[in-house]
DOTORKOL-544030 format. One record per residue (C-alpha): chain; residue in three letters; x, z, y. Coordinates in steps of 0.5 Angstrom, whole numbers. Each point is the difference from the previous one (the first is absolute). Layout:
R:A:ALA:X:Z:Y
...
//
This chain:
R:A:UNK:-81:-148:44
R:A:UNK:6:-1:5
R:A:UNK:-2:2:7
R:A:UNK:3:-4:6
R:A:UNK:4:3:5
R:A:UNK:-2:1:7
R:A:UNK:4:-6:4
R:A:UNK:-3:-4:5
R:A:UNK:0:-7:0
R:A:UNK:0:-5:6
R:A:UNK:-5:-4:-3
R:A:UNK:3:-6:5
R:A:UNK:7:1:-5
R:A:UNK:1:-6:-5
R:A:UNK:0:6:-5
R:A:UNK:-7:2:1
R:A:UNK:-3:-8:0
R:A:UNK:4:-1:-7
R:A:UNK:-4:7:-3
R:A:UNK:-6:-2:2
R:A:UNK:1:-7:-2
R:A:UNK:2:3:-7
R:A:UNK:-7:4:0
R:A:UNK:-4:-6:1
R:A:UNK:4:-4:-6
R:A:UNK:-1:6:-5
R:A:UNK:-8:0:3
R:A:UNK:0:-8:-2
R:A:UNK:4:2:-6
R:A:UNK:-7:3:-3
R:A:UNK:-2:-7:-1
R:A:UNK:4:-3:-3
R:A:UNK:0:6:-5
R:A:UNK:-7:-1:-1
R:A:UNK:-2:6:3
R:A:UNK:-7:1:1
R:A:UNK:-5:2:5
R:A:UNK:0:7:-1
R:A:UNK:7:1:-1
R:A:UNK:0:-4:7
R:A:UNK:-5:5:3
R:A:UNK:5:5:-1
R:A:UNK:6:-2:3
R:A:UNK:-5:-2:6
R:A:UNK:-3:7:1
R:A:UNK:9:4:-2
R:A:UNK:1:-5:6
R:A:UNK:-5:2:5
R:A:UNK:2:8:-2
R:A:UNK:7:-1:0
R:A:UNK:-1:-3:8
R:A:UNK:-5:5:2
R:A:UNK:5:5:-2
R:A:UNK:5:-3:2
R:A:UNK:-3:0:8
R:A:UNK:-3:7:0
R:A:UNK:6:3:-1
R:A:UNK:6:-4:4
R:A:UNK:-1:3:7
R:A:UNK:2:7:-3
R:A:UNK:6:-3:-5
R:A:UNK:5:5:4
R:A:UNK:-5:6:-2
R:A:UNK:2:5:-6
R:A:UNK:-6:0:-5
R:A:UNK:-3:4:-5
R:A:UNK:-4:-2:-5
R:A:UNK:-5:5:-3
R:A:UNK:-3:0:-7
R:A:UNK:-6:5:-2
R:A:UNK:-7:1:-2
R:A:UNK:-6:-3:4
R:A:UNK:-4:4:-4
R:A:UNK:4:7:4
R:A:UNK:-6:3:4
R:A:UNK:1:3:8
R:A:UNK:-1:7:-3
R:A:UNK:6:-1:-5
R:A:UNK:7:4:1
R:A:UNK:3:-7:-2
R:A:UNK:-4:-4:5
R:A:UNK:2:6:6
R:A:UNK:7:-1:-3
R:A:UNK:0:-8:1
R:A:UNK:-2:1:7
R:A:UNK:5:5:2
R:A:UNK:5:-5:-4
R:A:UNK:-2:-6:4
R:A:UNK:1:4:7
R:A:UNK:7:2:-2
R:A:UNK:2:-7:-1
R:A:UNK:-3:-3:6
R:A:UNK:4:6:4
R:A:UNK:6:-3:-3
R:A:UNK:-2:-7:2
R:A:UNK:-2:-2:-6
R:A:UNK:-6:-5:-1
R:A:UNK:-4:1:-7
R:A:UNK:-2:-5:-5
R:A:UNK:-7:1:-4
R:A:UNK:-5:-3:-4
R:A:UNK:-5:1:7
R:A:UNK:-5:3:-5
R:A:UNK:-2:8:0
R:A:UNK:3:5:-3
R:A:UNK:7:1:0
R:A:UNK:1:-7:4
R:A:UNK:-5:2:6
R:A:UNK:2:7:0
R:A:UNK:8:-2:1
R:A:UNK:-3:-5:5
R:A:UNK:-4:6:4
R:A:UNK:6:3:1
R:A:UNK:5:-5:2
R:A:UNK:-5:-4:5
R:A:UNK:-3:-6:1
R:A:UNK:6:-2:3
R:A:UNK:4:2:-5
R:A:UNK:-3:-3:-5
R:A:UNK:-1:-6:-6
R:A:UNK:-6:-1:-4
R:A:UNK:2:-5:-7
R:A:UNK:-6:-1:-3
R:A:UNK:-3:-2:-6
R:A:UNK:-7:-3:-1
R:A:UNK:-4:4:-5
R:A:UNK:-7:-1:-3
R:A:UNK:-1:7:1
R:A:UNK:5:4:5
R:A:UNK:0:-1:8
R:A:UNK:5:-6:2
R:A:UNK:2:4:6
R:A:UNK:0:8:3
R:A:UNK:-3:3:7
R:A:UNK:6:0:2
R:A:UNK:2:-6:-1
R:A:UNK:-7:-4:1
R:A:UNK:1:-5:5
R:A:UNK:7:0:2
R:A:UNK:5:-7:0
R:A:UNK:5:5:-5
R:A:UNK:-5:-2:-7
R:A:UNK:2:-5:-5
R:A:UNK:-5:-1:-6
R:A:UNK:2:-3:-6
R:A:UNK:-3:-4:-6
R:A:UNK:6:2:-5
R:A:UNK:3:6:-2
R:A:UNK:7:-2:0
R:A:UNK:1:-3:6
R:A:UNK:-3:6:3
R:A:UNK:6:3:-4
R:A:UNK:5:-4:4
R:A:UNK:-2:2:6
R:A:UNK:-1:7:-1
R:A:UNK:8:1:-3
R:A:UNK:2:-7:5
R:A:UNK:-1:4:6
R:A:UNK:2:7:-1
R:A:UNK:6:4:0
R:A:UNK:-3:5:-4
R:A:UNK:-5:2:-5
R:A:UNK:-5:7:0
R:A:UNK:-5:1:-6
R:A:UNK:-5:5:0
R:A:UNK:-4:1:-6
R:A:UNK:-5:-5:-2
R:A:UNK:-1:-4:-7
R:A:UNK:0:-6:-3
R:A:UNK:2:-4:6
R:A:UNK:5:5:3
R:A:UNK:3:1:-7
R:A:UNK:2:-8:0
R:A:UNK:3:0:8
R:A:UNK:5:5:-2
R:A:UNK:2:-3:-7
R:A:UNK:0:-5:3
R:A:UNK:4:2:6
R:A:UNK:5:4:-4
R:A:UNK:1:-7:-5
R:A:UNK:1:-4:6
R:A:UNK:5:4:4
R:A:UNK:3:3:-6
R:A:UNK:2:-8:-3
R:A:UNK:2:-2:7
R:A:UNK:-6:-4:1
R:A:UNK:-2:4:6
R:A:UNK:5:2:6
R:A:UNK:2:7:-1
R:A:UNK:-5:6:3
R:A:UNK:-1:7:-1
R:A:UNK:-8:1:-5
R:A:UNK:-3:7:2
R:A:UNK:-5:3:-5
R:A:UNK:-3:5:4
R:A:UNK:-7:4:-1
R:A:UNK:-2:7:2
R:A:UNK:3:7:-3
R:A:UNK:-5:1:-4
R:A:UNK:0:-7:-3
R:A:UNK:3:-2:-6
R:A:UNK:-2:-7:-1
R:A:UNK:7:-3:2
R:A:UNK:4:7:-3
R:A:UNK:-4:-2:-7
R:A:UNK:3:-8:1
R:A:UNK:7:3:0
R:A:UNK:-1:4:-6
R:A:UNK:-2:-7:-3
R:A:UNK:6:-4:3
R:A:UNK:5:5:-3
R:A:UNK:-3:2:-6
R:A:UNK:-2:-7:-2
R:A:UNK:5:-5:4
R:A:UNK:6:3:1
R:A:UNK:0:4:-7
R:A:UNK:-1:-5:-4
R:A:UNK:5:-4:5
R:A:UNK:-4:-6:2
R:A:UNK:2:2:8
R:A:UNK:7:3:2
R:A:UNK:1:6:3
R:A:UNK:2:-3:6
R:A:UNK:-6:-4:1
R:A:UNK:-4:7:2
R:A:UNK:4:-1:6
R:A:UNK:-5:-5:1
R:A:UNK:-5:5:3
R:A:UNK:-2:7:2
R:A:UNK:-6:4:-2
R:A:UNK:-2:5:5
R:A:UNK:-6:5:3
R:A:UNK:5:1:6
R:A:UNK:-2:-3:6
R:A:UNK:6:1:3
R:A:UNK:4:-3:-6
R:A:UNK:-4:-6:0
R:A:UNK:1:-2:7
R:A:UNK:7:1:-1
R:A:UNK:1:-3:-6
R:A:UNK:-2:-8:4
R:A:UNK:2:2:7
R:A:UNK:8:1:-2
R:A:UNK:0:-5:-5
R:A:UNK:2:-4:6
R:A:UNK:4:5:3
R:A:UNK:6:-5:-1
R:A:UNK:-2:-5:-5
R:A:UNK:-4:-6:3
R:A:UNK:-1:-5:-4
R:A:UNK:3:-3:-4
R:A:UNK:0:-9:-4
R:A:UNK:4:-3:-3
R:A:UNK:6:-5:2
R:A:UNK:3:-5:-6
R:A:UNK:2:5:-5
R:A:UNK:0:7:5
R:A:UNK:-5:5:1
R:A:UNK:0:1:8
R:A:UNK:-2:6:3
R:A:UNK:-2:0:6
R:A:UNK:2:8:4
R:A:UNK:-3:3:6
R:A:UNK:7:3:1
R:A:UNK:6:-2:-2
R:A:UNK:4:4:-5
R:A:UNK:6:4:-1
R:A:UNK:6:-1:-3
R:A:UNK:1:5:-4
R:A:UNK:-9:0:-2
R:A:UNK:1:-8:-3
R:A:UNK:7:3:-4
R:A:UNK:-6:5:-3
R:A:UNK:-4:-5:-1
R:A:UNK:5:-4:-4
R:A:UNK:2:6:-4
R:A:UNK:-8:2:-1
R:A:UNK:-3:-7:-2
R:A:UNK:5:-3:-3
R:A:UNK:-4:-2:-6
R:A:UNK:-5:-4:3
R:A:UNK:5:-4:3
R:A:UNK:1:-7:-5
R:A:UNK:7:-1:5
R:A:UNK:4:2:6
R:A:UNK:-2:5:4
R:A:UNK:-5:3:6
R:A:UNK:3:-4:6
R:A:UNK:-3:1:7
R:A:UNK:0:-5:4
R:A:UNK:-5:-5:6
R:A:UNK:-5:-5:-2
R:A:UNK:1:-5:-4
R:A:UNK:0:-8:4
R:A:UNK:-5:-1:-6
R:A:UNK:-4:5:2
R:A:UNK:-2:-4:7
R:A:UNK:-7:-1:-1
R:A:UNK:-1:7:0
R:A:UNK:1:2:7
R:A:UNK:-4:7:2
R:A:UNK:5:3:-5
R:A:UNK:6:-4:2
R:A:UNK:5:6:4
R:A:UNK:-1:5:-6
R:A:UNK:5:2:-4
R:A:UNK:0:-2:-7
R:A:UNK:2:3:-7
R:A:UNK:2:-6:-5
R:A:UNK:2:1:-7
R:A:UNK:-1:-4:-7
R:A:UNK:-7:4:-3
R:A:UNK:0:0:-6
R:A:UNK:-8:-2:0
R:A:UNK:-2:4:-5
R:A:UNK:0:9:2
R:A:UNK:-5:-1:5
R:A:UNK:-2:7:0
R:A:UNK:8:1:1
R:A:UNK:-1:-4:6
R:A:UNK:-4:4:2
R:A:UNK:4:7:-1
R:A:UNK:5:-4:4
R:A:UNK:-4:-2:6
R:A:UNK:-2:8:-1
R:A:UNK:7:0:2
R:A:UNK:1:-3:5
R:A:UNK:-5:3:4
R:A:UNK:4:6:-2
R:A:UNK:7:-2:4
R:A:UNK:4:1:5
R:A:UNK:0:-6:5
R:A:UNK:3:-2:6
//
């Protein structure tokens, strides 16, 4: 599942009349294939969510967001739980908003700590789990949904970064997936943080796995462990997302260049380190500096940053992330 960049659309444009008139004829495209009454009922209810999704969340599109992942199971009185309220305060300071599955556990201690102002509920109906926490009942900032993918869109659709706190099943599936999206390109680079208490060895044990099992038996690449960061320090945690976007910004493509978006323009002499050091993710010519594209118009809140530009060779995505590691790291103007 590809997950659609943030520009906005005046919908008056004849760009966004002929969107929806294409949707409306893949819709009528379901009769002619004889789709039936519940494959129809399901485009129905996909809609409908995406919608509300969409409306919740677009009065708060210039707001940094994390997602959080975790255990509905994780009880008050839990080390981790604590932890989650804690981690969810550090990032409201650093004027994140935070992402959850409205549930209990992990999703209503990261909530507790950030704030109902600052906080998001995506929730799932379950026959058997609370729709929605405490502190979320009742507020505008609560989407519900039928479908766990479509539930997943939104979760990655709208943040700039992942946390993932112990938990099981549901937990395990949003990392992987996660991983594999962002690793495969799917997904806008992000920094993934799996954290727990110091006493904790659930996410340490995972790491265990993943380099015992896929990187030794070479089903990942050394590289794609730059993808994440395991940690108990609070402190590392944090940094690890706010400095993510030190520099880096953001990032899309334009015809066959990979574009960077910056904060900040870089040196000279940091973009000649940059062609030297990632060379090898280059399918051609090299790192050049430079303004928006023209075709980068329909863009406009992004327009006056400076841009990093360069034929990416679309494959070492963990490669792209040590490069966007870089950059944060450079001397700028």
């Amino acid at each position: 599942m590809e997950y659609p960049d943030k520009r906005t659309l005046d919908p008056n444009t004849k760009r966004a009349q002929k969107l929806v008139e294409q949707c409306v004829d893949a819709a009528k495209e379901l009769l002619e294939h004889e789709a039936t009454v519940g494959d129809l009922k399901i485009v129905r209810s996909v809609l409908h969510e995406m919608a509300a999704g969409f409306r919740m969340f677009a009065p708060y599109g210039d707001r940094h967001k994390v997602t959080v992942f975790g255990s509905a199971r994780t009880k008050r009185e839990d080390e981790e739980y604590q932890y989650a309220i804690e981690f969810g305060r550090r990032m409201a300071d650093a004027g994140f908003m935070v992402i959850s599955g409205g549930g209990p556990g992990i999703m209503q201690a990261c909530l507790e700590g950030a704030g109902i102002e600052n906080s998001f509920g995506v929730g799932i109906h379950l026959p058997f789990e609370s729709s929605v926490n405490e502190v979320l009942d009742g507020d505008s900032k609560v989407a519900l949904f039928k479908y766990f993918f479509t539930r997943k869109l939104f979760f990655l659709k709208e943040a700039e970064a992942v946390a993932l706190f112990p938990g099981g099943f549901g937990t395990q599936d949003e990392g992987f997936e996660t991983l594999t999206l962002v690793q495969t390109g799917k997904a806008q680079p992000m920094p993934l943080v799996f954290l727990e208490p110091a006493k904790s060895s659930y996410w340490k044990r995972w790491e265990r796995y993943v380099h015992d099992q896929l990187l030794d038996n070479r089903l990942i690449s050394e590289q794609d462990l730059s993808l994440f960061k395991v940690t108990s320090d609070m402190d590392e945690a944090v940094a690890e997302i706010v400095d993510f976007y030190r520099v880096y910004h953001s990032s899309r493509w334009v015809r066959e260049q990979l574009v960077l978006r910056l904060n900040k323009r870089l040196t000279k002499s940091a973009v000649s380190k940059l062609d030297t050091e990632f060379a090898d993710i280059l399918s051609k010519g090299s790192f050049e500096q430079r303004a928006a594209y023209p075709a980068e118009r329909d863009d406009p809140q992004v327009w006056h940053l400076p841009r990093l530009a360069f034929h990416f060779d679309r494959h070492q995505f963990g490669r792209l992330r040590q490069l966007i590691d870089r950059i944060n790291q450079s001397e700028v103007e």
